[in-house]
mmCIF file of the C-alpha atoms, coordinates in Angstrom:
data_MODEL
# 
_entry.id   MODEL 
# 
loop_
_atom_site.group_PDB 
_atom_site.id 
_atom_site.type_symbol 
_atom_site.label_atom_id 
_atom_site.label_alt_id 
_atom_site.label_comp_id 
_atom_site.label_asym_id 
_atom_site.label_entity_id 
_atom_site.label_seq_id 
_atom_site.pdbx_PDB_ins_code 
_atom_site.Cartn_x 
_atom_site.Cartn_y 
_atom_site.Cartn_z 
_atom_site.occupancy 
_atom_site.B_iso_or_equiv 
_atom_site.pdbx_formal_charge 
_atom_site.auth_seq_id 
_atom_site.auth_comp_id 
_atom_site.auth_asym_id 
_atom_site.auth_atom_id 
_atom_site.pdbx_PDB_model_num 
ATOM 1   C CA . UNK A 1 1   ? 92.199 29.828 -59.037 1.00 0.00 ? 1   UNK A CA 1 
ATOM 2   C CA . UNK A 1 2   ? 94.407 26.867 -58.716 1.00 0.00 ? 2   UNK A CA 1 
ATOM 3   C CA . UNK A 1 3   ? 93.301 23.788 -57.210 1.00 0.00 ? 3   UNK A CA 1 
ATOM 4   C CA . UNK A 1 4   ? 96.314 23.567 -55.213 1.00 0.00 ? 4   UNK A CA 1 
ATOM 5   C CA . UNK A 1 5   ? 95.956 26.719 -53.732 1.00 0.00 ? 5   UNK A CA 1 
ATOM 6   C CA . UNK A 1 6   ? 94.333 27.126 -49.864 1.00 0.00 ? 6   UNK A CA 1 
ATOM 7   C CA . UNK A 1 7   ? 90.298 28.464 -50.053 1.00 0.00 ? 7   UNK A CA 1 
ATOM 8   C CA . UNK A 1 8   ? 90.208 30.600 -47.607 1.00 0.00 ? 8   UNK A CA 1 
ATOM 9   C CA . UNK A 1 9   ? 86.940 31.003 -45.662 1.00 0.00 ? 9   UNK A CA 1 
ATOM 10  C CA . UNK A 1 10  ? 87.074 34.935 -45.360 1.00 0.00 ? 10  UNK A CA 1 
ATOM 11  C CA . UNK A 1 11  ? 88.675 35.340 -48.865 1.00 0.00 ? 11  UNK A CA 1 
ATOM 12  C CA . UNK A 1 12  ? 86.118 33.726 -50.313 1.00 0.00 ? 12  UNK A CA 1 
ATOM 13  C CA . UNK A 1 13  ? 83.328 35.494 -48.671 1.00 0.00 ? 13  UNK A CA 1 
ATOM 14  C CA . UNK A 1 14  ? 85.139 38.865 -49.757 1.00 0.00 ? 14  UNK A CA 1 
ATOM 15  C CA . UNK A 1 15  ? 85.171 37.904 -53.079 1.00 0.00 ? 15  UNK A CA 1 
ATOM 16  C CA . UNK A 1 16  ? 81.532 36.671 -53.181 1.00 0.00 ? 16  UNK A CA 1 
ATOM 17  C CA . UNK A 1 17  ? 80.191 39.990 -51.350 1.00 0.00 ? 17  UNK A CA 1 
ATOM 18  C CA . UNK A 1 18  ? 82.259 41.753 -54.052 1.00 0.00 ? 18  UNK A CA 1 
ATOM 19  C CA . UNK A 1 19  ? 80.372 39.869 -56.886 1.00 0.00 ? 19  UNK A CA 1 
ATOM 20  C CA . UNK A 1 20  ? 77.418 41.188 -54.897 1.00 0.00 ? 20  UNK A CA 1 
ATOM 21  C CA . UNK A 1 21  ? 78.320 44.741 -54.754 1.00 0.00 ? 21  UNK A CA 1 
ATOM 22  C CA . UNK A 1 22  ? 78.590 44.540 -58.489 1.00 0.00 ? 22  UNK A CA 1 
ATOM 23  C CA . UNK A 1 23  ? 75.497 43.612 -58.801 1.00 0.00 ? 23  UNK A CA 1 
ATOM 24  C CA . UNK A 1 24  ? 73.161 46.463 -56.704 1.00 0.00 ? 24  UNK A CA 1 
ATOM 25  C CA . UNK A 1 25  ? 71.181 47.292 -57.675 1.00 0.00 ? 25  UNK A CA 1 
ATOM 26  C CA . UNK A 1 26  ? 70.501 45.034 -60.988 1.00 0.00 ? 26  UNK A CA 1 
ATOM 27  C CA . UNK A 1 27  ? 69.817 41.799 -58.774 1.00 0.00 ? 27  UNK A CA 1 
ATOM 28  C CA . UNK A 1 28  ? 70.553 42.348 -55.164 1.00 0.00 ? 28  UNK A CA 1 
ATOM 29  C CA . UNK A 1 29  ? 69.281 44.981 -52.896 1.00 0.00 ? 29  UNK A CA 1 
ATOM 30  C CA . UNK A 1 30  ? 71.791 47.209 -50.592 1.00 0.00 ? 30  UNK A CA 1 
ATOM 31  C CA . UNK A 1 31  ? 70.028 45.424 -47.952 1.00 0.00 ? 31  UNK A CA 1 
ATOM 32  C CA . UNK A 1 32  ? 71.368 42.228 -49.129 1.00 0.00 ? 32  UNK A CA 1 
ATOM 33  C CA . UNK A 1 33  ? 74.551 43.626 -49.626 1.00 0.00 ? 33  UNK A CA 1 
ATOM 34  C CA . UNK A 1 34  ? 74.330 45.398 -45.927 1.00 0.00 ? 34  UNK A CA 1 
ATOM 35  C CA . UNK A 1 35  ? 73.464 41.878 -44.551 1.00 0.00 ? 35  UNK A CA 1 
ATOM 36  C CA . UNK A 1 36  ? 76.284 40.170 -46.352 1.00 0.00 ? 36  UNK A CA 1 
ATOM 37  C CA . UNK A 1 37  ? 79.285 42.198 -45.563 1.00 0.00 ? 37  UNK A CA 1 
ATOM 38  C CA . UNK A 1 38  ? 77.996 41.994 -41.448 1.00 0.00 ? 38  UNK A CA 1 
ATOM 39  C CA . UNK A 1 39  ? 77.818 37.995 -41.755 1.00 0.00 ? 39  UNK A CA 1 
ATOM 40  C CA . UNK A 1 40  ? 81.452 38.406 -42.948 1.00 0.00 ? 40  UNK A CA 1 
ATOM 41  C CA . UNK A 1 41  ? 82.198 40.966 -40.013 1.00 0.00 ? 41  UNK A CA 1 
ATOM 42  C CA . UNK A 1 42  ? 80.771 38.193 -37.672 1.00 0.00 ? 42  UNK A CA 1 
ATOM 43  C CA . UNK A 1 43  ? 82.264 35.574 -39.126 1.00 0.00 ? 43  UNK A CA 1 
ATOM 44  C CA . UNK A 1 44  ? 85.519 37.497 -38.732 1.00 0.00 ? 44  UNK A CA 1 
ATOM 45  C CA . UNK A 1 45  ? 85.208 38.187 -35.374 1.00 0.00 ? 45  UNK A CA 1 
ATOM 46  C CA . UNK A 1 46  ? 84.003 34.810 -34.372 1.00 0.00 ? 46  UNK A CA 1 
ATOM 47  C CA . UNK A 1 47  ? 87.387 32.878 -36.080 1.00 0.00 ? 47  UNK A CA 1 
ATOM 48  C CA . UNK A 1 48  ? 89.461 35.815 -33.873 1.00 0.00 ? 48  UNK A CA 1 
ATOM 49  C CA . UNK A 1 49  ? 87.244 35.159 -30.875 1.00 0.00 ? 49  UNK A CA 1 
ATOM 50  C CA . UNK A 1 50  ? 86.962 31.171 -30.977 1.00 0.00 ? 50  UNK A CA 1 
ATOM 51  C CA . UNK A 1 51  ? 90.197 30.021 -32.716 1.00 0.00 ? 51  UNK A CA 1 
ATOM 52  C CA . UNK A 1 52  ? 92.452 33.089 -32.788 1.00 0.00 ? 52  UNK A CA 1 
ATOM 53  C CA . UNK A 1 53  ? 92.794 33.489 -36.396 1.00 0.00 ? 53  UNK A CA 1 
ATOM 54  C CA . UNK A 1 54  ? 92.563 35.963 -38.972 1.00 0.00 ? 54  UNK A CA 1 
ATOM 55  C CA . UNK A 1 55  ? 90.997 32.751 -41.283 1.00 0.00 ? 55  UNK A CA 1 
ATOM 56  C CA . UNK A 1 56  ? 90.719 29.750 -42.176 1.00 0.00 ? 56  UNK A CA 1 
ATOM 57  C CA . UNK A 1 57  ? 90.652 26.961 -44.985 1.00 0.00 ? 57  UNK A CA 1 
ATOM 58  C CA . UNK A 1 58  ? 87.272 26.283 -45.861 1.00 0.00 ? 58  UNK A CA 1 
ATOM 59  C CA . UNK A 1 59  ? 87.983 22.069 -45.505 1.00 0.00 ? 59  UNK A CA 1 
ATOM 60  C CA . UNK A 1 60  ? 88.003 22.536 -41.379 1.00 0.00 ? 60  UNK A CA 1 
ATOM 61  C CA . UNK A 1 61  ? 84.177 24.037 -41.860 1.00 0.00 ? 61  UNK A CA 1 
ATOM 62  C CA . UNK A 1 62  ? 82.171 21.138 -39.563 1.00 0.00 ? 62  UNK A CA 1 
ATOM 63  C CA . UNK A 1 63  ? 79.911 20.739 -37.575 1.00 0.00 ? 63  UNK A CA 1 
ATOM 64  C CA . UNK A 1 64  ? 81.443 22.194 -34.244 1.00 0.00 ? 64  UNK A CA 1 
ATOM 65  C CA . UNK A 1 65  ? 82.657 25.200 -36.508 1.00 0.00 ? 65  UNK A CA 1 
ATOM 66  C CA . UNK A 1 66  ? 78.639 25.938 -36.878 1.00 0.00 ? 66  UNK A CA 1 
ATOM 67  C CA . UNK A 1 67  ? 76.990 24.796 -33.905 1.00 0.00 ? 67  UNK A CA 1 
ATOM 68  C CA . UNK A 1 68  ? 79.645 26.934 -31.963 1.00 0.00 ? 68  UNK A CA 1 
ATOM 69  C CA . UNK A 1 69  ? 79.119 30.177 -34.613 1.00 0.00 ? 69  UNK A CA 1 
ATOM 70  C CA . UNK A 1 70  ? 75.243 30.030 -33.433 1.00 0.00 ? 70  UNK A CA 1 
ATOM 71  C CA . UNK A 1 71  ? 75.933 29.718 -29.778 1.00 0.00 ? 71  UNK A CA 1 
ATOM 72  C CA . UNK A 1 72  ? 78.654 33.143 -30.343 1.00 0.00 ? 72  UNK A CA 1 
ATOM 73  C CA . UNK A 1 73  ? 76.093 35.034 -32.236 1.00 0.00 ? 73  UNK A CA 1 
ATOM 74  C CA . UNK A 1 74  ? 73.209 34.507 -29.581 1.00 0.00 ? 74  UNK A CA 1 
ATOM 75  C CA . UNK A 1 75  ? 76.098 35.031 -26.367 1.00 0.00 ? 75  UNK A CA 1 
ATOM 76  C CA . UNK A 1 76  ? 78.721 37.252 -27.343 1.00 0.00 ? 76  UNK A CA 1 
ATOM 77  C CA . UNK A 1 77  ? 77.380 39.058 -29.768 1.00 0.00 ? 77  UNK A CA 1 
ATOM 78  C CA . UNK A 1 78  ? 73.411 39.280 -27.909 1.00 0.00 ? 78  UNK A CA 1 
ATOM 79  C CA . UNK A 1 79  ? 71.754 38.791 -31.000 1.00 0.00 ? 79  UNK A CA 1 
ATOM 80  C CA . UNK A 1 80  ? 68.346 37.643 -30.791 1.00 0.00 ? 80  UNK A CA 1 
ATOM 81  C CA . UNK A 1 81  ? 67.200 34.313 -32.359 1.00 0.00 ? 81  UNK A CA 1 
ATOM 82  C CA . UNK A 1 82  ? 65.420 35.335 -35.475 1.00 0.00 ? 82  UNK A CA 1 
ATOM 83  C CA . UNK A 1 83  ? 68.758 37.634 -35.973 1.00 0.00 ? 83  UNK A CA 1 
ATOM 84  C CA . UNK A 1 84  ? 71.030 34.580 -35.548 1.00 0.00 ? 84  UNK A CA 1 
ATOM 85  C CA . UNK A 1 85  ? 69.214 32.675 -38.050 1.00 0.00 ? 85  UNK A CA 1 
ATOM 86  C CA . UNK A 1 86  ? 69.356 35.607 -40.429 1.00 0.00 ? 86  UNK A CA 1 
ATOM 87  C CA . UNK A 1 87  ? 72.942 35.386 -40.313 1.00 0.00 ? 87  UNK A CA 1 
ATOM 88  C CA . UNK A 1 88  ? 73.935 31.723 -40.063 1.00 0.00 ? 88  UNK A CA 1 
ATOM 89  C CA . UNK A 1 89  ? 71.606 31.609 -43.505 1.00 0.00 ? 89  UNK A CA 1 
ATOM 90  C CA . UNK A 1 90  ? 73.826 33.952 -45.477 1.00 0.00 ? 90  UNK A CA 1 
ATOM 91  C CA . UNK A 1 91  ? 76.798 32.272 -44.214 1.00 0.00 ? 91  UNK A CA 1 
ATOM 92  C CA . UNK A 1 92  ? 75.424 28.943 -45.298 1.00 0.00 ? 92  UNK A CA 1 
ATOM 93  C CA . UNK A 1 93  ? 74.892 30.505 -49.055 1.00 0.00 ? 93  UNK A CA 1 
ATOM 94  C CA . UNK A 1 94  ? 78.675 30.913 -48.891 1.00 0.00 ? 94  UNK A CA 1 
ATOM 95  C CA . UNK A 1 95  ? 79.192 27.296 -47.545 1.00 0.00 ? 95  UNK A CA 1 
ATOM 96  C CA . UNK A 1 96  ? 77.194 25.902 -50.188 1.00 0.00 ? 96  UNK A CA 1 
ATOM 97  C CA . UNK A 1 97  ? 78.995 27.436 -53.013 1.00 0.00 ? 97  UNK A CA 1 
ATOM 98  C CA . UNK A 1 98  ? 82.298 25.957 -51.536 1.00 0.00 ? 98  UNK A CA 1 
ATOM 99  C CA . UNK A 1 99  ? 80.283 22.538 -51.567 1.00 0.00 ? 99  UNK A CA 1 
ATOM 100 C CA . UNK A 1 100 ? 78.829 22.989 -55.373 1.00 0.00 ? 100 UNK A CA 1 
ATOM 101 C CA . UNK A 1 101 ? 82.964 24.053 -55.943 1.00 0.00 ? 101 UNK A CA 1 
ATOM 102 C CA . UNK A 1 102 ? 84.032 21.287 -54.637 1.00 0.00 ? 102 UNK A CA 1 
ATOM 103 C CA . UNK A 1 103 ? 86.287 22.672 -51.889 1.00 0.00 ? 103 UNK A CA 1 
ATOM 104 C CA . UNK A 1 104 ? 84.534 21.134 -49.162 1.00 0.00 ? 104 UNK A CA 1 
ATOM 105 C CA . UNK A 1 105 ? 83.501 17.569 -49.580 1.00 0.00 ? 105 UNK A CA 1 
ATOM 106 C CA . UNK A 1 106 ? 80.292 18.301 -47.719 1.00 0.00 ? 106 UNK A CA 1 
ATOM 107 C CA . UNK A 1 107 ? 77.617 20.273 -46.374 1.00 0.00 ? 107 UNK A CA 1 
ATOM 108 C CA . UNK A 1 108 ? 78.609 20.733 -42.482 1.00 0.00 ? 108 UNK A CA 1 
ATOM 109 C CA . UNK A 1 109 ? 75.288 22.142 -42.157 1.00 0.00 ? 109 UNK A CA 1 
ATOM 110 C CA . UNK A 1 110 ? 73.495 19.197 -42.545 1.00 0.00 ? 110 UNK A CA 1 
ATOM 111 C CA . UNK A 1 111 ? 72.907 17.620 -38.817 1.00 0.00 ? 111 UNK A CA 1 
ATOM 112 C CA . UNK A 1 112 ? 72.734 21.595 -37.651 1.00 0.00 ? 112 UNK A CA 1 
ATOM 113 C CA . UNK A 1 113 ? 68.675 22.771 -36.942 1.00 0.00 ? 113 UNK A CA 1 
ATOM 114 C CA . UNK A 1 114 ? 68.726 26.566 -36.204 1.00 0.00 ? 114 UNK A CA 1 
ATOM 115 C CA . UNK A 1 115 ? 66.097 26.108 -33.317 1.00 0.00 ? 115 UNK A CA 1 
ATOM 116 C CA . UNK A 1 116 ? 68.413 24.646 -31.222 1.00 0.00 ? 116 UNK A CA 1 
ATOM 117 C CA . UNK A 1 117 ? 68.740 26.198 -27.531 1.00 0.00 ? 117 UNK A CA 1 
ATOM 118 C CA . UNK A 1 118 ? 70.989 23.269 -26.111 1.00 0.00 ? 118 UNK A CA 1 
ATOM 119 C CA . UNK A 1 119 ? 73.570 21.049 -27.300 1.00 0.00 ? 119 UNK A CA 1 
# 
């Protein structure tokens, strides 16, 4: 991959769930897998849902992006807390990758506690 070129958010988190797949069940577990591919479905439908895109670059990941990705899960998608959490963690495996690759200058996780109720 070129440094030039656009990361993605959902292309990257294809091609990681694909290194994944490769991998059951030598390292991961199909429940890791299962759990990976439905943080991508959410994160899909949350980017059509919130922005009306089919993706984005990984640079706009912030703050906002997560915070309001926590409040969708536990709304729009009625998933309980400990469910939320669940899935905002394997998204954040992705997000740290992109920080380690140095496509995103930093963690937008950071200020972002996962037992928040308000904002």
């Amino acid at each position: 991959m070129g440094t030039d070129s656009q990361k993605m958010i959902l292309d990257i988190f294809a091609k990681h769930n694909g290194r994944i797949e490769a991998l059951v069940p030598q390292e991961y577990s199909p429940g890791t897998l299962d759990l990976f591919k439905r943080t991508l479905d959410h994160t899909r439908s949350f980017m059509q849902w919130k922005y009306k895109v089919k993706d984005m670059e990984i640079k706009s990941l912030d703050y906002e992006f997560i915070s309001e990705f926590s409040f969708w899960l536990k709304t729009v998608r009625n998933c309980q807390h400990n469910s939320a959490v669940k899935y905002l963690t394997y998204f954040k495996k992705i997000v740290l990758q992109c920080v380690k690759s140095k496509w995103l200058p930093g963690d937008p996780f950071i200020d972002f506690k996962n037992n928040q109720s308000r904002h």
